[in-house]
N, C-alpha and C positions, 0 to 999 in steps of 0.2 A: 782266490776265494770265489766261490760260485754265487751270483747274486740270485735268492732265491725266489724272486717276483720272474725274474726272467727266465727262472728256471722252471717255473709252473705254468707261464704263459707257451713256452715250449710243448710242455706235454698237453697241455690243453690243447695245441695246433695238430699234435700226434693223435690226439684221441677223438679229433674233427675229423683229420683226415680219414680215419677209419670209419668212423660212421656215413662221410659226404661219399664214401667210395662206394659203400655199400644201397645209400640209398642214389647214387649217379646208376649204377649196376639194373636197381630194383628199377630205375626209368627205363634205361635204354632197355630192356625188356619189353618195356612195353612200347613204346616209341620208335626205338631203335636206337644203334649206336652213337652214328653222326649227328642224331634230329636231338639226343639227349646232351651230347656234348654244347652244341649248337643253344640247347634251351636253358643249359645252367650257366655259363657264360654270360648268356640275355640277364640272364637275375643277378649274377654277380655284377653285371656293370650297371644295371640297375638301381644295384642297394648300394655301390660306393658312388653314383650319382647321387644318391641323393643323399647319404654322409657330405660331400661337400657342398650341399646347398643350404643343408641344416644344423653345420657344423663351421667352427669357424678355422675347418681347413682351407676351405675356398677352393679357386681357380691358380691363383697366381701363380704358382711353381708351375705352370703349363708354358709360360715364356720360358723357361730355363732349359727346356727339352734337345735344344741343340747342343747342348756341354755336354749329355749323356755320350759317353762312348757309345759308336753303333751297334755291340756286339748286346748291350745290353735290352736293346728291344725284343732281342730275340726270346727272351721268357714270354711274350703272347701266343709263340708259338711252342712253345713247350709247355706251356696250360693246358693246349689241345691236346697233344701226346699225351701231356699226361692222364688227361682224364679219360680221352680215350683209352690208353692201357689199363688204367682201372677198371672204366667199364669192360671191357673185353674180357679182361685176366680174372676178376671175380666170379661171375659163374664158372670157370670152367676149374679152377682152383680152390677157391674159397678164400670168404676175408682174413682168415688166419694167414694161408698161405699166402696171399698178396700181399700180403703187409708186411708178412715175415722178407717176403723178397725185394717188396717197396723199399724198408727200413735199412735190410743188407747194401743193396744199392746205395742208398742215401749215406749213409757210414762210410762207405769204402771210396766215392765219390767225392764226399764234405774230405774226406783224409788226403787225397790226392790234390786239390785243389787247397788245400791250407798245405800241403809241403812242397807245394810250387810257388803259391803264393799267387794262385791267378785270381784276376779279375780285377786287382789292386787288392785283395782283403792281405792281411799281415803273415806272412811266414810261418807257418808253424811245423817242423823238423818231425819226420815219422819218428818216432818210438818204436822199441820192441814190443811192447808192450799193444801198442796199434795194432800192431801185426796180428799178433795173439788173437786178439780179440775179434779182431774181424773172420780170422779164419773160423775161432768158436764160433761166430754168427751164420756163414756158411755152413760149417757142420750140422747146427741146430736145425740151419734151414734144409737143408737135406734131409735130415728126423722128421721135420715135419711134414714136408711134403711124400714121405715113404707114408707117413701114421695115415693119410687119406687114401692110398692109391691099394 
């Protein structure tokens, strides 16, 4: 059964992303690409600075940082990547299309990684059905990026 709090905070993080891509896009225009990645970055560690100073998340979990597997710090740098490809990939494509190809990515990626079962997250066996659908998402995204060109 799908919890539906979690399921709406989900699309709500899809419906950021689309918009934080577009307005990262609409900086690095004027900025640049790297000065833009570089400046949202600054704001993000910014605003969760100060969630933990006015918040009673705190500090403490910062002693724990050596239990983390190594491989897990490596998402700071795929922040960069990634917003870098945002910004780069939206003018020249459009948010439709990035997002169409961001999403496809993300689907066929989140599938691979739950039927290996990496990172520690839990098992979870491809279906036919996975299959199906991912290709439909391919397809679609090929429609769409023919509809601009």
């Amino acid at each position: 059964m799908i919890n539906w709090l979690y399921m709406g905070i989900a699309l709500l993080a899809g419906a950021a992303m689309a918009v934080q891509g577009t307005m990262n896009a609409a900086l690095g225009k004027v900025v640049g690409l790297w000065q833009s990645t570089l400046i949202v970055h600054v704001i993000g560690t910014l605003t969760v600075l100060g969630i933990l100073i006015f918040s009673s998340a705190g500090f403490s979990g910062f002693s724990k940082y050596a239990q983390a597997p190594w491989y897990v710090y490596l998402g700071g740098f795929l922040n960069v990547l990634i917003i870098y490809a945002v910004v780069r990939s939206i003018p020249q494509v459009g948010v439709g299309n990035a997002t169409t190809g961001i999403v496809f990515a993300q689907i066929l990626t989140a599938a691979i990684i739950d039927h290996l079962g990496l990172f520690g997250v839990k098992k979870v066996a491809f279906q036919y059905i996975d299959i199906l659908g991912i290709v439909l998402m391919a397809a679609a995204a090929r429609i769409l990026l023919n509809s601009t060109n």
